[in-house]
PDB file as gemmi writes it, atoms N, CA and C in Angstrom:
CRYST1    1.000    1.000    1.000  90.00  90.00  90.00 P 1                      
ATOM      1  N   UNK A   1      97.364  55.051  32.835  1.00  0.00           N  
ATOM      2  CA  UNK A   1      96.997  55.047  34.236  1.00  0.00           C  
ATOM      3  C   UNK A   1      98.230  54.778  35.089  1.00  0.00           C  
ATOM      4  N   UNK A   2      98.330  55.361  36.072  1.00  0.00           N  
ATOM      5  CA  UNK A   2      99.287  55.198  37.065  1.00  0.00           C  
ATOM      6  C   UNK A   2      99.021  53.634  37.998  1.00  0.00           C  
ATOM      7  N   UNK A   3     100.373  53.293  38.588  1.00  0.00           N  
ATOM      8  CA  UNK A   3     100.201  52.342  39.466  1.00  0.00           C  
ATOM      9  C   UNK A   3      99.232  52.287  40.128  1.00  0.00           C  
ATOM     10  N   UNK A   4      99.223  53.336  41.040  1.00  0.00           N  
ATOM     11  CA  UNK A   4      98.109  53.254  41.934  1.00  0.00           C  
ATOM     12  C   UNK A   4      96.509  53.595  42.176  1.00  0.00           C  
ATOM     13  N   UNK A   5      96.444  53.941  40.621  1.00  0.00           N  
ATOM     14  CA  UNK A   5      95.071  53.954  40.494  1.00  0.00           C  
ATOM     15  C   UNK A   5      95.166  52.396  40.128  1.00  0.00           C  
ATOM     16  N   UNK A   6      95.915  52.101  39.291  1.00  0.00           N  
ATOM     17  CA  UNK A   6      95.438  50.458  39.053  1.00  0.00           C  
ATOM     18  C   UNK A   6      95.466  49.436  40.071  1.00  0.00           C  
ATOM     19  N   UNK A   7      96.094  49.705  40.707  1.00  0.00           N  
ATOM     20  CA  UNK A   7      95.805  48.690  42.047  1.00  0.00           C  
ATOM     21  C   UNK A   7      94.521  49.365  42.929  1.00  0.00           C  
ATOM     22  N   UNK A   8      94.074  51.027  43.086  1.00  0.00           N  
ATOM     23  CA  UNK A   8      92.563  51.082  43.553  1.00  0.00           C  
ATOM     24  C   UNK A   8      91.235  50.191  42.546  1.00  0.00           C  
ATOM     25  N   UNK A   9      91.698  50.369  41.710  1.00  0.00           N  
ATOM     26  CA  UNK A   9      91.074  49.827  40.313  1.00  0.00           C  
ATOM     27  C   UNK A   9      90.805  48.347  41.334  1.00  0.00           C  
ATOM     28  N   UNK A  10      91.857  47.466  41.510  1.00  0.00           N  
ATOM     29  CA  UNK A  10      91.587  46.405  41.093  1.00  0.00           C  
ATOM     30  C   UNK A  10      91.133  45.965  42.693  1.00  0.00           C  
ATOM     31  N   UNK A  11      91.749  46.753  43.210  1.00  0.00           N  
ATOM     32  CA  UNK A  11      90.857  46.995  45.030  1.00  0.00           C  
ATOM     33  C   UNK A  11      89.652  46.486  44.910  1.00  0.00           C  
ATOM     34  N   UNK A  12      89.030  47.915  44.464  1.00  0.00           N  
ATOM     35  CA  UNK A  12      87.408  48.173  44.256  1.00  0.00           C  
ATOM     36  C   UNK A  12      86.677  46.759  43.157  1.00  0.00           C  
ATOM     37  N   UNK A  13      87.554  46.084  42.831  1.00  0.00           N  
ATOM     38  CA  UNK A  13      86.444  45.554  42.115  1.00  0.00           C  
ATOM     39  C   UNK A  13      86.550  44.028  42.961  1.00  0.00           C  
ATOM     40  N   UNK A  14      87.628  43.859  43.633  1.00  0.00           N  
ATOM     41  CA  UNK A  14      88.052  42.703  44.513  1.00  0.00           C  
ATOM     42  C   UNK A  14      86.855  42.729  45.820  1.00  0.00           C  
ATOM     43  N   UNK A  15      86.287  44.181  46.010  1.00  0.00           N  
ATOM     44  CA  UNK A  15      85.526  44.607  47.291  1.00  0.00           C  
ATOM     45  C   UNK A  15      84.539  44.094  46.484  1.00  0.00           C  
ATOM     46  N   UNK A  16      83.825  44.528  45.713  1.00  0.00           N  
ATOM     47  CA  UNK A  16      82.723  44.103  45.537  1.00  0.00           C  
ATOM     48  C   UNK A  16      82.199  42.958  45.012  1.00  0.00           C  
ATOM     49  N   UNK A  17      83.191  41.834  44.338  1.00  0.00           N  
ATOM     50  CA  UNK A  17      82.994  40.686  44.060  1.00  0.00           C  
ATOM     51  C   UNK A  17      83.016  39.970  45.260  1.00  0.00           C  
ATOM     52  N   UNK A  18      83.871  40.588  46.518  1.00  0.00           N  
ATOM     53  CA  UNK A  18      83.422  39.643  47.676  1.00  0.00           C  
ATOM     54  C   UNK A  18      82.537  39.843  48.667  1.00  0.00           C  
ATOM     55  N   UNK A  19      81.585  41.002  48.295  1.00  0.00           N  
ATOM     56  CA  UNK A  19      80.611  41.670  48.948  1.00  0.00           C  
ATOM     57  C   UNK A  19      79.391  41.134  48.054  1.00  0.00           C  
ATOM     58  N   UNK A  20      80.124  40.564  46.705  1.00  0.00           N  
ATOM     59  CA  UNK A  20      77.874  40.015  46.560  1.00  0.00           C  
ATOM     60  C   UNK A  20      78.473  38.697  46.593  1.00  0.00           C  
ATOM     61  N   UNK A  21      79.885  38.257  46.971  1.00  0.00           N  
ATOM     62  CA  UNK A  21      79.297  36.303  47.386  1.00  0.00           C  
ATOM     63  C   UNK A  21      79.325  36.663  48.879  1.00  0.00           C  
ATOM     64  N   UNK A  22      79.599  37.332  49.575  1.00  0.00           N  
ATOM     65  CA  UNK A  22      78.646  37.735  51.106  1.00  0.00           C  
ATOM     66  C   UNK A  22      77.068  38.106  51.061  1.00  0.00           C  
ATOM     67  N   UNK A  23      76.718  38.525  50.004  1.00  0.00           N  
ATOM     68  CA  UNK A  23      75.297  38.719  50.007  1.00  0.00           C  
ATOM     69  C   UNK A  23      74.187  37.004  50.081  1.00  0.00           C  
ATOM     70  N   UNK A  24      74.533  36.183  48.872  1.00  0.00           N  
ATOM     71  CA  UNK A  24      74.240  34.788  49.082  1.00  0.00           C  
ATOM     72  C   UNK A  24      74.747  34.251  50.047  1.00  0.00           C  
ATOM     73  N   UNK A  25      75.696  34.367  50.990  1.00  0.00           N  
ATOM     74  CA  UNK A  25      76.030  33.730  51.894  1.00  0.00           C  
ATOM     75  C   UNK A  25      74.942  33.970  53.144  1.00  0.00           C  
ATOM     76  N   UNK A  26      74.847  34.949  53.138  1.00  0.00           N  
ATOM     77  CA  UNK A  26      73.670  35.759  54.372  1.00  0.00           C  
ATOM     78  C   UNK A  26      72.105  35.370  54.211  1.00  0.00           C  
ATOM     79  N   UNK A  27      72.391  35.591  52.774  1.00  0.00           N  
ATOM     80  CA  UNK A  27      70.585  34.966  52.331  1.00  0.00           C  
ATOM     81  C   UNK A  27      70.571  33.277  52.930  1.00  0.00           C  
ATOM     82  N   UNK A  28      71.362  32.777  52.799  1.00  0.00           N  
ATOM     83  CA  UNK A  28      71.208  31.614  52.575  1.00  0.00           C  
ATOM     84  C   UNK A  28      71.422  30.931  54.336  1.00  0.00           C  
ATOM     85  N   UNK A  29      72.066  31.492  55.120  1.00  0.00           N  
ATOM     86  CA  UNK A  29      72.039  31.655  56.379  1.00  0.00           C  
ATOM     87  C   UNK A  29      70.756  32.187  57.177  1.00  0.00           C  
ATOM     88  N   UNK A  30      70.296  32.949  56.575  1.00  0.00           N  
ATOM     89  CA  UNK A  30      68.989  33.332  56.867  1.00  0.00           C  
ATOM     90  C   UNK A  30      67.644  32.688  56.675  1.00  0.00           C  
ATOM     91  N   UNK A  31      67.677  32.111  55.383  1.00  0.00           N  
ATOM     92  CA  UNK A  31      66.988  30.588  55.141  1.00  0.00           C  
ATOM     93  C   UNK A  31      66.904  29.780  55.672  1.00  0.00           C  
ATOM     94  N   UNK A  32      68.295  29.508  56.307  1.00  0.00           N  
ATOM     95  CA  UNK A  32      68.467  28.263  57.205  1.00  0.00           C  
ATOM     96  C   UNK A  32      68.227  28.517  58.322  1.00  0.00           C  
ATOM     97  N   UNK A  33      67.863  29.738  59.377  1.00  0.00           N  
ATOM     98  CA  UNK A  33      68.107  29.853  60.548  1.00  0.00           C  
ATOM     99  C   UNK A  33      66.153  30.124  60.072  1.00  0.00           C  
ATOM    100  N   UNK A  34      65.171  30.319  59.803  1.00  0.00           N  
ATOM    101  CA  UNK A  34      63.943  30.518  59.337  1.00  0.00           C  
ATOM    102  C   UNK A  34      63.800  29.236  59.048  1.00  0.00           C  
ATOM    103  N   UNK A  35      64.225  28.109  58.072  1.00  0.00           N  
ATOM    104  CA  UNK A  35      63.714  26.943  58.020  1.00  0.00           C  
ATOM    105  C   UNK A  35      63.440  25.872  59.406  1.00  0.00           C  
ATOM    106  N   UNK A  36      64.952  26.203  59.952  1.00  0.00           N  
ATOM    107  CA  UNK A  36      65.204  25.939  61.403  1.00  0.00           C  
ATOM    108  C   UNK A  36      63.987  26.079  62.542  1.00  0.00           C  
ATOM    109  N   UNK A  37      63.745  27.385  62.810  1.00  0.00           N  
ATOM    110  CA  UNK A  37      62.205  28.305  63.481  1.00  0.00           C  
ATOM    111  C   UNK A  37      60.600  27.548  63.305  1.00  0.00           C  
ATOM    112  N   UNK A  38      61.018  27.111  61.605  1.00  0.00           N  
ATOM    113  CA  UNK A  38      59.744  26.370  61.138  1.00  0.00           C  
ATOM    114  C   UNK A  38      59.444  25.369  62.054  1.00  0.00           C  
ATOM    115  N   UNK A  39      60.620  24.434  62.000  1.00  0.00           N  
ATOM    116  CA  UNK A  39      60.944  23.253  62.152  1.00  0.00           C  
ATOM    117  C   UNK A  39      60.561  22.547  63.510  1.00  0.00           C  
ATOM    118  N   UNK A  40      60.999  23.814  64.481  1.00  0.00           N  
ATOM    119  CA  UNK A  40      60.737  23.631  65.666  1.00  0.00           C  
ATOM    120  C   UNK A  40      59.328  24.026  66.055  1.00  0.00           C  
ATOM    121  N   UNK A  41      58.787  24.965  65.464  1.00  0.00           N  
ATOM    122  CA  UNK A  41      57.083  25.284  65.719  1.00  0.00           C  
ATOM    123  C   UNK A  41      56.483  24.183  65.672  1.00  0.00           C  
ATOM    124  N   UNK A  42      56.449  23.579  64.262  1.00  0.00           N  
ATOM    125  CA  UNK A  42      56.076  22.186  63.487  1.00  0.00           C  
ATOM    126  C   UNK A  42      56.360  21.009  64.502  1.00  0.00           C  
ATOM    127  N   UNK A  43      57.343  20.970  65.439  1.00  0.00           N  
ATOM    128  CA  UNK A  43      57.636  19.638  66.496  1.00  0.00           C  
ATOM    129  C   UNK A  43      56.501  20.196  67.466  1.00  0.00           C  
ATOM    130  N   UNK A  44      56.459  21.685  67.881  1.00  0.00           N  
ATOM    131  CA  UNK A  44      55.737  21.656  69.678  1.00  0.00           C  
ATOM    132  C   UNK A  44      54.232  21.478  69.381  1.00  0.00           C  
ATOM    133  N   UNK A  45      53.659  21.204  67.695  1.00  0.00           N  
ATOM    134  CA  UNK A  45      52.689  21.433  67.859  1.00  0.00           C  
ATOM    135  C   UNK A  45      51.967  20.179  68.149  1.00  0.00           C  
TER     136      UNK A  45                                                      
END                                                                             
């Protein structure tokens, strides 16, 4: 393999290891901003 496929190589796999710990990051932001929503219904009632 040439240089520069090995550095796309190692691109592409750098993209997507930091695209699924962005995926738990979002879930988990999203949890919290929904637990949050609960939270406040649960006080006005």
């Amino acid at each position: 393999m040439t240089y520069s496929k090995i550095c796309a190589s190692a691109l592409a796999v750098m993209l997507a290891l930091g695209a699924a710990a962005c995926d738990k990051t979002i879930r988990g932001a999203g949890q919290d901003i929904k637990d949050s929503g609960q939270a406040v219904k649960s006080a006005t009632r």
